[in-house]
C-alpha positions in Angstrom: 61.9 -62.8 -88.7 64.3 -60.8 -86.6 62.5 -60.7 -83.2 63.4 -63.8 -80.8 60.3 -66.3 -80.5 58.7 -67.9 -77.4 56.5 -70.4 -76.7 53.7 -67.7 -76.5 54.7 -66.7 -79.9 53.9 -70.1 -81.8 51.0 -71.4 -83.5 50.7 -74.5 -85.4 51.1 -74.0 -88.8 53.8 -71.2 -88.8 55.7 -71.3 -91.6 59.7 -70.2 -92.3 62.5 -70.3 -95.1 66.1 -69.8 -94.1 68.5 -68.1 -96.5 70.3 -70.4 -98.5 74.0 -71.8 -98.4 75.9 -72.6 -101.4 77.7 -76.1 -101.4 80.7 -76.7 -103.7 83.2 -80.1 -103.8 85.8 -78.9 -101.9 83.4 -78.7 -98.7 81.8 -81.9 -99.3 85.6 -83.7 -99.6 86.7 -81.5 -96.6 83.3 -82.8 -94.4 83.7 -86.0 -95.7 87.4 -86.5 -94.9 86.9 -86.0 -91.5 83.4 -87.2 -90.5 82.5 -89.6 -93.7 85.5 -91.0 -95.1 83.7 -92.8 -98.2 84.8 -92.9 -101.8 81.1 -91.2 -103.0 81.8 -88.3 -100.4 86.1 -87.5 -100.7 86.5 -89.1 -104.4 85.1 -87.4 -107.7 86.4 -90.1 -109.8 85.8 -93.2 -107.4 82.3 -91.7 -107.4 81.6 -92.3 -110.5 81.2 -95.9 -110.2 79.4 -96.0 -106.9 75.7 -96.0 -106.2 75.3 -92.2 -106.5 77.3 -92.1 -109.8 78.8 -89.2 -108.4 80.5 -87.0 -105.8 77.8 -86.4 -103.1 77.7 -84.6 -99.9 77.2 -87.2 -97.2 73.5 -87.2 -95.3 75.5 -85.6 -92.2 76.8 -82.9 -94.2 73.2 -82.1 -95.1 72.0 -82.2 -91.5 74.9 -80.0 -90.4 74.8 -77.5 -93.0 70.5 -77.5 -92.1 71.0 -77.3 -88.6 73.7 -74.1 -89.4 70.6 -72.6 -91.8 67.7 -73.2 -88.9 70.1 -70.9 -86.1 71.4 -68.4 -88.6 68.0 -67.8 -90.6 65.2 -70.0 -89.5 63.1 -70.2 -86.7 64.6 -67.7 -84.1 63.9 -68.9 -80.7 64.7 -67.0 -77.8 66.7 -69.8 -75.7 68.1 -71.2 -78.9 67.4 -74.6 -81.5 67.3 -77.2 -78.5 66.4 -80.7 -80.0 65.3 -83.3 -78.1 65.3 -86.3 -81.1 63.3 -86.6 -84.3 63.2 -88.3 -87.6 65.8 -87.5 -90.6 65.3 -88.9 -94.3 67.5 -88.5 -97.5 65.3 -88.9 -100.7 68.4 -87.5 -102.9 71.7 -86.9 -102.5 73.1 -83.2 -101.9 75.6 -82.4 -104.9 78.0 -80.1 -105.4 76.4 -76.7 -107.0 73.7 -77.3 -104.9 72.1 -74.2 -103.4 70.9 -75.2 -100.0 67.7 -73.7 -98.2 65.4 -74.8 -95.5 61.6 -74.4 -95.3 59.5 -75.6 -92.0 56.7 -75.4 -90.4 55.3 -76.2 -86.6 53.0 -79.2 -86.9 52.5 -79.4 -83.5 52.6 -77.8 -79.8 52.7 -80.3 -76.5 52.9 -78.7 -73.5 54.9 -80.2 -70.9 52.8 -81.9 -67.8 56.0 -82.3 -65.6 58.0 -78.4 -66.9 55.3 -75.9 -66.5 56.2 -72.7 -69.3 57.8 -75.4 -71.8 56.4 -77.1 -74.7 57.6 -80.1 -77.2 57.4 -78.4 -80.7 57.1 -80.6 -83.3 58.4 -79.4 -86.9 58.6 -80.6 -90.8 61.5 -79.1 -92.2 62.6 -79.5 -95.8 66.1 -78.5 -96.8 65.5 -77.7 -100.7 68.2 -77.0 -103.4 67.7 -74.3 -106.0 65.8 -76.8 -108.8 62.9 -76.6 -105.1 63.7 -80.8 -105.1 63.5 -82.0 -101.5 67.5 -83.4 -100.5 66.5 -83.8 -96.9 62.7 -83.9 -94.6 63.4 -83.5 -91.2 61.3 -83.9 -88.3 62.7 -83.1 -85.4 61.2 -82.3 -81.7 62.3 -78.9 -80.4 62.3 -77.9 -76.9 60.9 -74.4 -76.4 60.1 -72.3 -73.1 57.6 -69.4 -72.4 58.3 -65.9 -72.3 60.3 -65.4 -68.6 
């Protein structure tokens, strides 16, 4: 999709996939070390002996590196990605090699009684390595405004 989306232009059920992003050790340690300072995220060898048995990204790492997938290739809205909360799950941990994509889809459109022209979008989004196993779901609520 290279045209910007409105309001007008969604319909529950649209469907996206971002390109991909591909995550190596040295950005997990460098996210970690300043925004998750934990032995699994900035230590290869303390990793071993943790809970993931390895070096993995932290969830927030994921979550960034989604987010940067949604503006760059996702969904283009017109006024931008504008999130107003949602729900965030890790069912694995990101690793490094890992080939990041993201694939959504609008599960539902709430029109706003007090903001006439702007809606609450509700989205799934799945942010898949290259194996197609599911490292993050992401629900969030986007706010989204009509065509001017």
């Amino acid at each position: 999709m290279s045209k910007k989306l409105y309001l007008d232009d969604l319909r529950v059920g649209d469907r996206f996939t971002t390109g991909e992003h591909a995550l190596d050790a040295a950005q997990i340690i460098a996210f970690a070390r300043q925004f998750d300072p934990q032995p699994f995220h900035t230590d290869p060898e303390a990793a071993q002996s943790t809970f993931f048995g390895g070096l993995a990204a932290s969830g927030w790492h994921t979550a960034a590196l989604t987010m940067k997938l949604l503006v760059e290739s996702g969904l283009p809205l017109a006024d931008g990605v504008i999130g107003s909360g949602g729900e965030i799950q890790w069912p694995q941990p990101t690793r490094p090699g890992d080939v990041l994509h993201v694939e959504g889809e609008v599960m539902e459109i709430i029109p706003s009684r007090s903001k006439p022209g702007r809606a609450m979008v509700l989205m799934r989004c799945e942010t898949r390595n290259q194996r197609g196993e599911v490292l993050q779901r992401f629900g969030p609520k986007l706010v989204v405004a009509s065509r001017p």
